[in-house]
VMD Tcl script that builds the backbone (N, CA, C; Angstrom):
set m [mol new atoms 507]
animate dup $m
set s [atomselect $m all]
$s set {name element resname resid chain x y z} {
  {N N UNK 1 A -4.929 -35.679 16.745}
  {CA C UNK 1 A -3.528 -35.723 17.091}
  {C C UNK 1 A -2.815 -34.569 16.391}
  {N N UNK 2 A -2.236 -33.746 17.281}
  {CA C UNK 2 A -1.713 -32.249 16.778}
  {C C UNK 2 A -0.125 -33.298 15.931}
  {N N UNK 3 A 0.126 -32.133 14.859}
  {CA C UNK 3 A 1.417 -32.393 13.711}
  {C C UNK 3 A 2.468 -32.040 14.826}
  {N N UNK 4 A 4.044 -32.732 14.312}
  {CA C UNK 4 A 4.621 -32.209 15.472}
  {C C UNK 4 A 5.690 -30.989 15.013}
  {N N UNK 5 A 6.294 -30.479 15.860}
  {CA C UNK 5 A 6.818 -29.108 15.278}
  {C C UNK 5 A 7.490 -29.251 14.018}
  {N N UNK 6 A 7.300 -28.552 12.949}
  {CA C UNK 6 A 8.687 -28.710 11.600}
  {C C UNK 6 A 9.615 -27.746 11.558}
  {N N UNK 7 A 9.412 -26.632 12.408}
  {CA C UNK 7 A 10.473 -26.185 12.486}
  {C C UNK 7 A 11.118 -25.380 14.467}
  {N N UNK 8 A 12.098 -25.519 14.957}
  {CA C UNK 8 A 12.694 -24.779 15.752}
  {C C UNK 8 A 13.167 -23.463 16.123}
  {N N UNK 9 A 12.766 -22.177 16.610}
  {CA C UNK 9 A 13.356 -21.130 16.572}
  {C C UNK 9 A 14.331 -21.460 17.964}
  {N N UNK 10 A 15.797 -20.664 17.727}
  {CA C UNK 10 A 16.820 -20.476 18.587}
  {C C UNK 10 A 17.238 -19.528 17.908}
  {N N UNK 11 A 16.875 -18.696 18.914}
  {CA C UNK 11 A 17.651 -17.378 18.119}
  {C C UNK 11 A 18.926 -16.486 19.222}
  {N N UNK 12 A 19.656 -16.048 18.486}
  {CA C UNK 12 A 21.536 -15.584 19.151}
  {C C UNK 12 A 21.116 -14.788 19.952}
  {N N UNK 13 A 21.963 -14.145 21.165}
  {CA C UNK 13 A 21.862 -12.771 21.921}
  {C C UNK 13 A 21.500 -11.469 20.963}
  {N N UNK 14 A 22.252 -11.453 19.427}
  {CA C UNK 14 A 22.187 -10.415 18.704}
  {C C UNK 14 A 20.902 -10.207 18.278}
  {N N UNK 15 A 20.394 -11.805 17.777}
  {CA C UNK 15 A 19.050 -11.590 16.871}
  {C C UNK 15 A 17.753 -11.136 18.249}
  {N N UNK 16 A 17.978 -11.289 19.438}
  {CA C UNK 16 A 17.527 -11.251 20.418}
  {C C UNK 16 A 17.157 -9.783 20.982}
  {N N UNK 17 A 18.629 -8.987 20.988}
  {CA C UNK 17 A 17.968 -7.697 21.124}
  {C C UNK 17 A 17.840 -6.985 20.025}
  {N N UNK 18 A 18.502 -7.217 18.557}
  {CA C UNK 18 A 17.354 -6.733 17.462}
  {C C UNK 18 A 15.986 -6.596 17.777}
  {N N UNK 19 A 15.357 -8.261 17.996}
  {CA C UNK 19 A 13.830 -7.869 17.872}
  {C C UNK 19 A 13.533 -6.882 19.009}
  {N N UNK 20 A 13.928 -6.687 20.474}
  {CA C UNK 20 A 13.326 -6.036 21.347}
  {C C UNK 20 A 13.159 -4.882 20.801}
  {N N UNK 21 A 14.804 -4.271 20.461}
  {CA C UNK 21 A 14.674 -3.065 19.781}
  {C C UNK 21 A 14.139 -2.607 18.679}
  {N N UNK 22 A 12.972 -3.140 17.931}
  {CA C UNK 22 A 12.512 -3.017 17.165}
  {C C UNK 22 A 10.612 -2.803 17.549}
  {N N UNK 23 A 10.719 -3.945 18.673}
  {CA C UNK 23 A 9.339 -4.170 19.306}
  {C C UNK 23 A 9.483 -2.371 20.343}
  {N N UNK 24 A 10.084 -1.797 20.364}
  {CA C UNK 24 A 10.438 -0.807 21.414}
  {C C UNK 24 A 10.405 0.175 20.874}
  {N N UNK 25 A 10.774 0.512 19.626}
  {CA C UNK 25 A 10.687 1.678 18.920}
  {C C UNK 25 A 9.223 2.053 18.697}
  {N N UNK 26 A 9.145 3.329 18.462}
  {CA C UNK 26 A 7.322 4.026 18.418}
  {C C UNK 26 A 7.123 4.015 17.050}
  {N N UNK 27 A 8.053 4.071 15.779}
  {CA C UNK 27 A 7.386 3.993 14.655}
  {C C UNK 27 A 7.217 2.548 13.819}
  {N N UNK 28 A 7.647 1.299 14.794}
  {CA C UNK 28 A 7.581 0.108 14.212}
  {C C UNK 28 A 5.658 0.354 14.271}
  {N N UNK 29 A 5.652 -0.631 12.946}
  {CA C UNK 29 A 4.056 -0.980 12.773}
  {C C UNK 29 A 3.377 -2.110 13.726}
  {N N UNK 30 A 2.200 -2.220 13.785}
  {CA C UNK 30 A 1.773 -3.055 14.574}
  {C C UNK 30 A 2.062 -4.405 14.159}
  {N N UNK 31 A 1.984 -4.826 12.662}
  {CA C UNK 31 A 2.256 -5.934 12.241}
  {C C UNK 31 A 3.642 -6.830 12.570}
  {N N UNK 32 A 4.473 -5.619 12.437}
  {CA C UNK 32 A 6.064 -6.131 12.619}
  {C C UNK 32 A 6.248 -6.151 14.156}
  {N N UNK 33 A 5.729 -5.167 15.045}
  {CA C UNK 33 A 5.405 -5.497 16.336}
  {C C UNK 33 A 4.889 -7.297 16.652}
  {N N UNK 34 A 4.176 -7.221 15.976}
  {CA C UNK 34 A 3.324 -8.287 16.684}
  {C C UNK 34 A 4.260 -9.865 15.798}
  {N N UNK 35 A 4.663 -9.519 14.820}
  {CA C UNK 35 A 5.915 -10.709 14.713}
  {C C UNK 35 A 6.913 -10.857 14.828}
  {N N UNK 36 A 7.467 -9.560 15.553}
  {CA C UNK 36 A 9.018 -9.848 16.248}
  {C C UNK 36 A 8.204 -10.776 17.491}
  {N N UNK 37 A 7.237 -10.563 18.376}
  {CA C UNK 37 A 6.772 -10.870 19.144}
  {C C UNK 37 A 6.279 -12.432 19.550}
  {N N UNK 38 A 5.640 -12.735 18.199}
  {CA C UNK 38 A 6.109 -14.438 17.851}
  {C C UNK 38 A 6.945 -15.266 17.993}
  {N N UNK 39 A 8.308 -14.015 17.607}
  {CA C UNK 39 A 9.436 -14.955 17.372}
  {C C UNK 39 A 9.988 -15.018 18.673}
  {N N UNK 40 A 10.011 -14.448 19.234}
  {CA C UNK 40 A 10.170 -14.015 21.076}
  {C C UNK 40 A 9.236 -15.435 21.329}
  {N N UNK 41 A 7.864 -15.345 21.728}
  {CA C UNK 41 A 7.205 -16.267 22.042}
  {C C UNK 41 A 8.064 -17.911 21.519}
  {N N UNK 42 A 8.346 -17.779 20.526}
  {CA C UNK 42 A 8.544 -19.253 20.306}
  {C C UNK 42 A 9.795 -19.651 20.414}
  {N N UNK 43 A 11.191 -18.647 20.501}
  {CA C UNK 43 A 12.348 -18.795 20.663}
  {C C UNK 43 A 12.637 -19.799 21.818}
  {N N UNK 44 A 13.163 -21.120 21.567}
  {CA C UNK 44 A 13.487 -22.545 22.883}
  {C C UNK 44 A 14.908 -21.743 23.188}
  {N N UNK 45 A 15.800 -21.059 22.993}
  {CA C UNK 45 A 16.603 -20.665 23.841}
  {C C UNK 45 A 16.817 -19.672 25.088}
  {N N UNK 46 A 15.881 -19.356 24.699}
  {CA C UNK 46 A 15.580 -18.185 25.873}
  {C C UNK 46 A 14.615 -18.229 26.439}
  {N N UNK 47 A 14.023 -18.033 27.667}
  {CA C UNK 47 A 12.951 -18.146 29.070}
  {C C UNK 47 A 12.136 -19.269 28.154}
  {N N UNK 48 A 10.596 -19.038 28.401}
  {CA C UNK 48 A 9.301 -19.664 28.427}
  {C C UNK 48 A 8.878 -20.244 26.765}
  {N N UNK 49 A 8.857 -21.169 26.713}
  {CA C UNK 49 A 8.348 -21.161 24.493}
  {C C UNK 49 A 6.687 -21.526 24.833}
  {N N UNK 50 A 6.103 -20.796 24.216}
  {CA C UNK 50 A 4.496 -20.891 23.611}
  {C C UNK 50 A 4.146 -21.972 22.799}
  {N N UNK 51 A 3.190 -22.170 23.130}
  {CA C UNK 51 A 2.988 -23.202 21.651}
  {C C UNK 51 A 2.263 -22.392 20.464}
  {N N UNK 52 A 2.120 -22.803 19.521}
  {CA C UNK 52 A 1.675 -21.600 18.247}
  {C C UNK 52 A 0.326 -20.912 18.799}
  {N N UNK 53 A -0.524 -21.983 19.326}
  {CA C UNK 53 A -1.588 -21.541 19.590}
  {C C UNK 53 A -1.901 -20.941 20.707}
  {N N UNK 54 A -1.065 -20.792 21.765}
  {CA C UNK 54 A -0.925 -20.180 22.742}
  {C C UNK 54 A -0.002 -18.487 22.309}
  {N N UNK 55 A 0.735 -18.422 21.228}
  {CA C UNK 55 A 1.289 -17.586 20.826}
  {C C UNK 55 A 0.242 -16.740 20.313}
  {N N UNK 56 A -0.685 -16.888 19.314}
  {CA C UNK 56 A -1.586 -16.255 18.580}
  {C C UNK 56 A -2.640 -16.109 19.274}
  {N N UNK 57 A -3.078 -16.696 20.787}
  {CA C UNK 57 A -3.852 -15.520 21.410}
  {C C UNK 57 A -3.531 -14.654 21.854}
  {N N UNK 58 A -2.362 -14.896 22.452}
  {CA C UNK 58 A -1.762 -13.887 23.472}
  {C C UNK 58 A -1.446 -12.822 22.626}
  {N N UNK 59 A -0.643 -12.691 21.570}
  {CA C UNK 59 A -0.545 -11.558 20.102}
  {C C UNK 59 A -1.948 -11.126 19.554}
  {N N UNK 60 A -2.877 -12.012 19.576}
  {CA C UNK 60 A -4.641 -11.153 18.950}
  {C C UNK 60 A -4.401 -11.520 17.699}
  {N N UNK 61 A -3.794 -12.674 17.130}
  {CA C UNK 61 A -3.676 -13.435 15.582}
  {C C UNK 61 A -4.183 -14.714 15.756}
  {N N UNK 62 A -4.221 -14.627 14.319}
  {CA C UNK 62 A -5.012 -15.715 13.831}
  {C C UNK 62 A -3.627 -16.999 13.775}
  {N N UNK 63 A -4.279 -18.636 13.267}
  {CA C UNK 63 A -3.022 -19.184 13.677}
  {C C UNK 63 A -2.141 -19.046 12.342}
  {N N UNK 64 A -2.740 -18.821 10.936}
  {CA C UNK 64 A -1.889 -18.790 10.205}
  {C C UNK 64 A -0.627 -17.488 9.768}
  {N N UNK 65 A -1.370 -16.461 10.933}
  {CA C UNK 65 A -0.168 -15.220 10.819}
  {C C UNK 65 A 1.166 -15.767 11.620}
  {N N UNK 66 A 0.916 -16.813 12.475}
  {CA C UNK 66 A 1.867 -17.566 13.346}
  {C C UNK 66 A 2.737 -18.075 12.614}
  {N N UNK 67 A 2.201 -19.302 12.058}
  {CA C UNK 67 A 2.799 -20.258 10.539}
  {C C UNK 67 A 3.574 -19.657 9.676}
  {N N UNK 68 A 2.748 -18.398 8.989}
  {CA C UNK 68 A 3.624 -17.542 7.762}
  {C C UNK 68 A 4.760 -17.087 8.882}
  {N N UNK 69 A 4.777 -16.065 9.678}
  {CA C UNK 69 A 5.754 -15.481 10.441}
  {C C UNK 69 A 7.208 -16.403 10.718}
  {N N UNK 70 A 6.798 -17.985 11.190}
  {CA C UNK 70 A 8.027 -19.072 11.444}
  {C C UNK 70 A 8.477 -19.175 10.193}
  {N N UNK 71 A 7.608 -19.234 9.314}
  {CA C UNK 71 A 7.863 -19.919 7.971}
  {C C UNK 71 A 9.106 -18.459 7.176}
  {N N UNK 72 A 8.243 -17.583 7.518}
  {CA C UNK 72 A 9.156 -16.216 6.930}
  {C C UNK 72 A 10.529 -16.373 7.643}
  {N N UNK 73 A 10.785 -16.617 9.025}
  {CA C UNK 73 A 11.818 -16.105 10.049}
  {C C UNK 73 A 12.525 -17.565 9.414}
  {N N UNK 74 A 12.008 -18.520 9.409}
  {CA C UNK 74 A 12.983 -19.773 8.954}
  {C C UNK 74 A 13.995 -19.287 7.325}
  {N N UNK 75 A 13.089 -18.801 6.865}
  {CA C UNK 75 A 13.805 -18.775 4.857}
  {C C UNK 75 A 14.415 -17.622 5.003}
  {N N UNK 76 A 14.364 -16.723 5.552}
  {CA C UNK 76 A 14.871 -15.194 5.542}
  {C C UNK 76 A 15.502 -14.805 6.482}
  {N N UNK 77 A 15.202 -15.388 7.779}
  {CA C UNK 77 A 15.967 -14.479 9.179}
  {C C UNK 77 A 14.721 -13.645 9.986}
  {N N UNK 78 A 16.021 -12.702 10.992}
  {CA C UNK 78 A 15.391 -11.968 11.254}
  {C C UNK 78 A 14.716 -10.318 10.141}
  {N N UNK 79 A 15.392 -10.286 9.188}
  {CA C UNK 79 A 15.066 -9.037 8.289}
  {C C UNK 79 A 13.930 -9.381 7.693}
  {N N UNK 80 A 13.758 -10.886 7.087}
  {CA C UNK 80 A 12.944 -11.146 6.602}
  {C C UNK 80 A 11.485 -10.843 7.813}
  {N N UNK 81 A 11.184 -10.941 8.818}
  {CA C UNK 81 A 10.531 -10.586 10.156}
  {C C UNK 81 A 9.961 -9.422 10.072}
  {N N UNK 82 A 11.118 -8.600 10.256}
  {CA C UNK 82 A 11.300 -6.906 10.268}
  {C C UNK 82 A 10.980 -6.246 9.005}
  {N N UNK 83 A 11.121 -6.444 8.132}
  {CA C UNK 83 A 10.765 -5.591 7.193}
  {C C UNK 83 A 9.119 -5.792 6.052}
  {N N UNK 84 A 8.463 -4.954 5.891}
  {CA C UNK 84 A 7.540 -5.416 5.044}
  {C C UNK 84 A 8.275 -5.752 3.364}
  {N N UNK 85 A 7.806 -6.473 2.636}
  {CA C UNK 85 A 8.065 -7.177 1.608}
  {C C UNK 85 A 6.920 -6.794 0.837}
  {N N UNK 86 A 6.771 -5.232 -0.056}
  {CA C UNK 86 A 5.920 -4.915 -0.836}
  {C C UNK 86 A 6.151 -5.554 -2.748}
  {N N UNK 87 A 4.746 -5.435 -2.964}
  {CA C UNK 87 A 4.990 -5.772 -4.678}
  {C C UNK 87 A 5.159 -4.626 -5.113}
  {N N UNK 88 A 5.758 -4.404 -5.993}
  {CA C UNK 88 A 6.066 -3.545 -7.137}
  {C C UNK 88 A 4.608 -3.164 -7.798}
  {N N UNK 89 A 3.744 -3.594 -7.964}
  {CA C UNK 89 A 2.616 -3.802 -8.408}
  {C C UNK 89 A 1.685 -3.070 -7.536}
  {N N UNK 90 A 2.001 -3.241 -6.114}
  {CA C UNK 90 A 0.935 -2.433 -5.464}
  {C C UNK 90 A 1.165 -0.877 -5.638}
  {N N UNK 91 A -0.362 -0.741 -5.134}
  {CA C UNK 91 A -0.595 1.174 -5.160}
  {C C UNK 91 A 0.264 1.739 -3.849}
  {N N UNK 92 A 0.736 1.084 -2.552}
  {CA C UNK 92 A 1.693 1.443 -2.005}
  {C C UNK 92 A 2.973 1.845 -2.215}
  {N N UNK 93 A 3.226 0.432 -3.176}
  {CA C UNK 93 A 4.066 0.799 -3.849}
  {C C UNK 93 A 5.064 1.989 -4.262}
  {N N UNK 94 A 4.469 2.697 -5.182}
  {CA C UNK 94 A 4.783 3.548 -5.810}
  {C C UNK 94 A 3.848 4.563 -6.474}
  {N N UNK 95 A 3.912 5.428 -5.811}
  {CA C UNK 95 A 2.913 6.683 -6.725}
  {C C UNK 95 A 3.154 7.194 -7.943}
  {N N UNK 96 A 2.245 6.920 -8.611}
  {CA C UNK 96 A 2.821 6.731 -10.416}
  {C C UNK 96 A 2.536 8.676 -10.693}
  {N N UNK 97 A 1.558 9.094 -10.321}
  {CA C UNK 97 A 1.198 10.913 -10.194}
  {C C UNK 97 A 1.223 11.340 -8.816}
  {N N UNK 98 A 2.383 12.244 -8.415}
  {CA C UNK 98 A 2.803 13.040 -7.248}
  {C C UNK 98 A 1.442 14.417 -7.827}
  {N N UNK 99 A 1.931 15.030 -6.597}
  {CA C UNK 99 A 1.118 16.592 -6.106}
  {C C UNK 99 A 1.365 17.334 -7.930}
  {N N UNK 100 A 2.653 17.911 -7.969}
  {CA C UNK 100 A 2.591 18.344 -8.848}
  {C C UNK 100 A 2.364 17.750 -10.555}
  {N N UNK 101 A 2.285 16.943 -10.660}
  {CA C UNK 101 A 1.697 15.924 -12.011}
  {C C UNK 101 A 0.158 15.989 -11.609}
  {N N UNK 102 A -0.130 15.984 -10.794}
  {CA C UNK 102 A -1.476 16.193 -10.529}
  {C C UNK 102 A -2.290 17.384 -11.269}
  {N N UNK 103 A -1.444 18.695 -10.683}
  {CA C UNK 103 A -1.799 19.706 -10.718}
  {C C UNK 103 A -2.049 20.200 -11.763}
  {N N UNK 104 A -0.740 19.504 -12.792}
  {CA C UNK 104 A -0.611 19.900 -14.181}
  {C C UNK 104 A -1.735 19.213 -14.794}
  {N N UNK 105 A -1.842 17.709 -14.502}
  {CA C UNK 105 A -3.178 17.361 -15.221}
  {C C UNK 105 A -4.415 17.851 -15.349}
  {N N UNK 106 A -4.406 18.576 -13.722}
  {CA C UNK 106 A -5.949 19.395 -13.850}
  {C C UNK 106 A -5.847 20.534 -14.773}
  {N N UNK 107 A -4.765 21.375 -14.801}
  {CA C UNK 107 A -4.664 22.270 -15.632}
  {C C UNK 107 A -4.499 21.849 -16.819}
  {N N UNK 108 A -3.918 21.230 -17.241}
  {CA C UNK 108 A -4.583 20.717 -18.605}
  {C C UNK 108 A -5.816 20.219 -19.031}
  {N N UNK 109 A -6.443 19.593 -18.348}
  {CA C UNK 109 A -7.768 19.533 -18.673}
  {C C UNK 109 A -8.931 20.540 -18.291}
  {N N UNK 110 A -8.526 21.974 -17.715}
  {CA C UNK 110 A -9.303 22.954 -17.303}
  {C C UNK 110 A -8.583 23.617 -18.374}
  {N N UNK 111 A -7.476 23.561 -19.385}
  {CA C UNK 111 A -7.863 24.406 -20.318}
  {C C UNK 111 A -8.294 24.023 -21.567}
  {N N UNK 112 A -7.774 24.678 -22.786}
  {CA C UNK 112 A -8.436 24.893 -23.683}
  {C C UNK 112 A -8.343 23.347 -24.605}
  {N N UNK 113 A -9.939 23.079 -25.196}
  {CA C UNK 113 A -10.197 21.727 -25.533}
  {C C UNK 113 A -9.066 21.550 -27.089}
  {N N UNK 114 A -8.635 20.407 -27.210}
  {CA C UNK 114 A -7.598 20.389 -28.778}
  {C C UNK 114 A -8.645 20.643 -30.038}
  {N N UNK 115 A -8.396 21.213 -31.153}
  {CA C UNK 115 A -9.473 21.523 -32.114}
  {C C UNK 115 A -9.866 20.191 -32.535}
  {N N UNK 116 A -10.930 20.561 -32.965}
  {CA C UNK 116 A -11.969 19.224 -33.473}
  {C C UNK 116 A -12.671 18.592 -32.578}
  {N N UNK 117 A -12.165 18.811 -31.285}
  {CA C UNK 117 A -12.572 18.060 -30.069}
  {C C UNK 117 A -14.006 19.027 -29.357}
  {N N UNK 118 A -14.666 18.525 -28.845}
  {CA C UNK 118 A -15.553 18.922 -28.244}
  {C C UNK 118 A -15.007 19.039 -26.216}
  {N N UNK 119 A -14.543 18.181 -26.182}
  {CA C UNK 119 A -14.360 18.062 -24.405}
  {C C UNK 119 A -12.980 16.938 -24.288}
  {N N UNK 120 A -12.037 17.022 -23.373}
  {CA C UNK 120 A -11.312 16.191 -23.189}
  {C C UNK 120 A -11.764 14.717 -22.656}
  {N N UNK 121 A -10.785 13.727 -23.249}
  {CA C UNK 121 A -10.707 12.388 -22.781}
  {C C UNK 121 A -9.337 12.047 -22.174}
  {N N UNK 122 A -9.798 11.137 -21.446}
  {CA C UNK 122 A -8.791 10.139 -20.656}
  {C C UNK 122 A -7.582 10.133 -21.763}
  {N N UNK 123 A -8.209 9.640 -22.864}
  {CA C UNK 123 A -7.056 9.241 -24.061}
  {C C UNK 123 A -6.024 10.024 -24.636}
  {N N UNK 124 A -7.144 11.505 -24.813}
  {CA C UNK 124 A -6.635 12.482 -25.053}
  {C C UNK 124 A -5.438 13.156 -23.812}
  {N N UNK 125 A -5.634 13.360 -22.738}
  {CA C UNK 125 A -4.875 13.737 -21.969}
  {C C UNK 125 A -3.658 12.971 -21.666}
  {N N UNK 126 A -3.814 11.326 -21.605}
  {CA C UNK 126 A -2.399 10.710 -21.706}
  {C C UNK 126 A -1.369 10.864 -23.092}
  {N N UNK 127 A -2.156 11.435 -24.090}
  {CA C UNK 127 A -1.237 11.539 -25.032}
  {C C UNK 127 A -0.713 12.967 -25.256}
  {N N UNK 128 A -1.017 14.083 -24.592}
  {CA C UNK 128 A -1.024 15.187 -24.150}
  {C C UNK 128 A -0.002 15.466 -22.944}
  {N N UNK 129 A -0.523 14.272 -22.123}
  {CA C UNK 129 A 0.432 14.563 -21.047}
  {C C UNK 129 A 2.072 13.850 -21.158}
  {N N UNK 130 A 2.276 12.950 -22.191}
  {CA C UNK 130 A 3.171 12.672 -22.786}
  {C C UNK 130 A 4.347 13.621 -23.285}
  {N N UNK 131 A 3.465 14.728 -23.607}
  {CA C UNK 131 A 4.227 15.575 -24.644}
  {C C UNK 131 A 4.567 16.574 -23.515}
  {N N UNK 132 A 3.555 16.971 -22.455}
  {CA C UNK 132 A 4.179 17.698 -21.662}
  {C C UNK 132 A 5.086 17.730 -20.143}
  {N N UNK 133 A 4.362 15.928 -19.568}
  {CA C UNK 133 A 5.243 15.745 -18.354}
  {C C UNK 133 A 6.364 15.404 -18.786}
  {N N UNK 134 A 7.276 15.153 -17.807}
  {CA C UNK 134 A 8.287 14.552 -18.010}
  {C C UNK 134 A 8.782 12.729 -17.994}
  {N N UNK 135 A 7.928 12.501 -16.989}
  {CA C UNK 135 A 7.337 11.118 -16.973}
  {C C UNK 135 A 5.907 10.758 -17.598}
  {N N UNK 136 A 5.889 9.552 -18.405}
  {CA C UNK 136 A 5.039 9.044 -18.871}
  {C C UNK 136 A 3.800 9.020 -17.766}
  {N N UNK 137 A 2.721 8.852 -17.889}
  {CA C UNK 137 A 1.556 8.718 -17.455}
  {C C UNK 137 A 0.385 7.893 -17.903}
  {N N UNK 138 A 0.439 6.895 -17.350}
  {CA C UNK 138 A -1.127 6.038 -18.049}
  {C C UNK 138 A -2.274 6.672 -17.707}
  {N N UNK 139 A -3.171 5.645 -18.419}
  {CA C UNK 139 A -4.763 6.218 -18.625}
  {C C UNK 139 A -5.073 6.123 -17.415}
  {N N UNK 140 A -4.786 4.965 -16.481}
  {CA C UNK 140 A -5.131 4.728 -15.506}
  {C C UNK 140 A -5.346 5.436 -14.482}
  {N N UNK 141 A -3.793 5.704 -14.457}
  {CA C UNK 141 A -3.318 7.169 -12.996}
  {C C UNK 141 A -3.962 8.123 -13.206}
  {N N UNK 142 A -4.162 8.668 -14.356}
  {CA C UNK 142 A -5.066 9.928 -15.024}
  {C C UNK 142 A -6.433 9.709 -14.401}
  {N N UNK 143 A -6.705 8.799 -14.942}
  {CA C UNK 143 A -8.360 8.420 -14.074}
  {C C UNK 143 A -8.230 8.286 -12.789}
  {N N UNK 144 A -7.372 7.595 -12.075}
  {CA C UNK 144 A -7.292 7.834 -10.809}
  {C C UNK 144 A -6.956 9.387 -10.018}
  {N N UNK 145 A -6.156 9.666 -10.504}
  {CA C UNK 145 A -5.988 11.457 -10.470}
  {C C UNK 145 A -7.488 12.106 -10.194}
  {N N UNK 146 A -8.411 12.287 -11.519}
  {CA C UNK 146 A -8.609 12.694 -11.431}
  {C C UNK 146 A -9.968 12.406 -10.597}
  {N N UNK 147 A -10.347 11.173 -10.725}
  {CA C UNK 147 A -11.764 10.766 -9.774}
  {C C UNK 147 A -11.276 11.080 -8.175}
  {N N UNK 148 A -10.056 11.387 -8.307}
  {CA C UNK 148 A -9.676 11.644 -6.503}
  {C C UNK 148 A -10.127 13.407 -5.974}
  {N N UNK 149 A -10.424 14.166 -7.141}
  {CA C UNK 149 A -9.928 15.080 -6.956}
  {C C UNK 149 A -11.394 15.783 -7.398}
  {N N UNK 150 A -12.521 14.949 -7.890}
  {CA C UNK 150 A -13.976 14.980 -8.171}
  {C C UNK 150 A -13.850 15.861 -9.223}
  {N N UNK 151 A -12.886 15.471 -10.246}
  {CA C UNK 151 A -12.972 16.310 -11.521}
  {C C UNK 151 A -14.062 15.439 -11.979}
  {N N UNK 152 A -14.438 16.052 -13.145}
  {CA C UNK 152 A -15.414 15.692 -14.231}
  {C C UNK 152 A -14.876 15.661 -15.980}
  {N N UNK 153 A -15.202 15.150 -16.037}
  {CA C UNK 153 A -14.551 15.860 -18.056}
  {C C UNK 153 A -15.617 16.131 -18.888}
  {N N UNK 154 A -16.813 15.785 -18.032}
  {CA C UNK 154 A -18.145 15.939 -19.022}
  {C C UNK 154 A -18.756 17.309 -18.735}
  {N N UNK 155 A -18.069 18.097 -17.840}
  {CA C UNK 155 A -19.077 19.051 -17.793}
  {C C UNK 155 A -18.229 20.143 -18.295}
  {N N UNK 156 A -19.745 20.626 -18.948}
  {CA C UNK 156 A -19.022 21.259 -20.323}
  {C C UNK 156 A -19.669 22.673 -20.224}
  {N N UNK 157 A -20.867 23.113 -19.272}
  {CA C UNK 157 A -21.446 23.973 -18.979}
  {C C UNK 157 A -21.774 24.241 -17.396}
  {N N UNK 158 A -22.038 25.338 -17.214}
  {CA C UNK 158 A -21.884 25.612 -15.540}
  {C C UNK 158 A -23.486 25.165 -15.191}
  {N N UNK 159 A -23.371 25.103 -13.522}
  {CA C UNK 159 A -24.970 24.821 -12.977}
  {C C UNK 159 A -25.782 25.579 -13.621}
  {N N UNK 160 A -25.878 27.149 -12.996}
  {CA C UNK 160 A -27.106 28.247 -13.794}
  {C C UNK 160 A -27.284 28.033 -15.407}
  {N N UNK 161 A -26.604 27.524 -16.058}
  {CA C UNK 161 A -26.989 27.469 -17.150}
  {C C UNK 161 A -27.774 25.967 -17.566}
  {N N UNK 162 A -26.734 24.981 -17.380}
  {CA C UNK 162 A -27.534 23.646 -17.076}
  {C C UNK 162 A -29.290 23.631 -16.079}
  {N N UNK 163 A -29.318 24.484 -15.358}
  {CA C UNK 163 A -30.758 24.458 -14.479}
  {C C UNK 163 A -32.039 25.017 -16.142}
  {N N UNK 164 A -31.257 26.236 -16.852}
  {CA C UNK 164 A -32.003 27.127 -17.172}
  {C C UNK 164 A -32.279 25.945 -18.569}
  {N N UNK 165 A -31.499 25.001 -18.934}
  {CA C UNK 165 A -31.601 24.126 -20.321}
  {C C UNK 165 A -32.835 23.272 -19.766}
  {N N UNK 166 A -32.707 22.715 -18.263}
  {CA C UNK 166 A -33.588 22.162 -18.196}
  {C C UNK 166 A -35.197 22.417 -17.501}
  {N N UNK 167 A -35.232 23.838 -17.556}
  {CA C UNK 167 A -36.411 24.351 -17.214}
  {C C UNK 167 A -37.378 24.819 -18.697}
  {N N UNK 168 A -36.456 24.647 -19.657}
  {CA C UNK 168 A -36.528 25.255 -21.101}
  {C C UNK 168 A -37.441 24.286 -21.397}
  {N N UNK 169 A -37.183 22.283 -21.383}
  {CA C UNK 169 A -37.156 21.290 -22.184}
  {C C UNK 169 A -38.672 20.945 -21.381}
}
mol reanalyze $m
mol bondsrecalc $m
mol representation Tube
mol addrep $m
């Protein structure tokens, strides 16, 4: 025995051609496409209503993108619908090292090693890069930086010479 509906969409003339115009535009995402599209499907004031599960084939979703989507459009609206809702936390987020913080990091670690030191570290360069970016920089981004970019910090000698150490041994 199916649960029976807990919630109703009726949505205004306004909230109505919002979503079209949103489903219509070329740079909406597929996601927000496909849940203005829900809310269309399930809206009882206007033409034909779907049932959830008739909604989420016809869209190519699963049934709980259906559920979250009512559940979102009920607590929030239509913006809540339309807009993605990122964490602060994600790597979408926010890019903690742009192009040029980048650049500088490589150049700092392609030059000259701090005395006493044999080769740069992760550790070393965030406390380095402290003194010289302008924004702080974790160890993290640094490592991410630089594994993007197939730096190394261990190599400390070129190929021809590395071949010739180990033809020596």
């Amino acid at each position: 025995m199916a649960r029976p509906k807990r919630y109703s969409i009726h949505l205004t003339e306004k909230e109505l051609k919002k979503l079209k115009s949103v489903i219509c535009k070329k740079e909406t995402s597929k996601t927000i496409r496909s849940r203005c599209q829900i809310i269309l499907d399930l809206d009882e004031a206007h033409g034909k209503v779907l049932t959830h599960e008739q909604s989420a084939k016809s869209n190519g979703v699963c049934m709980a993108t259906v559920t979250n989507t009512v559940t979102k459009y009920m607590n929030g609206g239509i913006d809540a619908v339309t807009e993605f809702k990122r964490s602060v936390n994600s790597d979408n987020a926010r890019r903690k090292v742009d192009g040029r913080t980048e650049a500088r990091l490589i150049e700092l670690a392609c030059g000259p090693v701090p005395e006493g030191r044999s080769r740069w570290t992760i550790r070393l360069l965030e406390e380095e890069s402290k003194v010289i970016l302008e924004t702080p920089v974790g160890r993290e981004a640094i490592r991410k930086a630089l594994k993007k970019t197939n730096f190394d910090l261990t190599k400390t000698t070129t190929g021809a010479s590395r071949q010739k150490k180990t033809r020596n041994s």
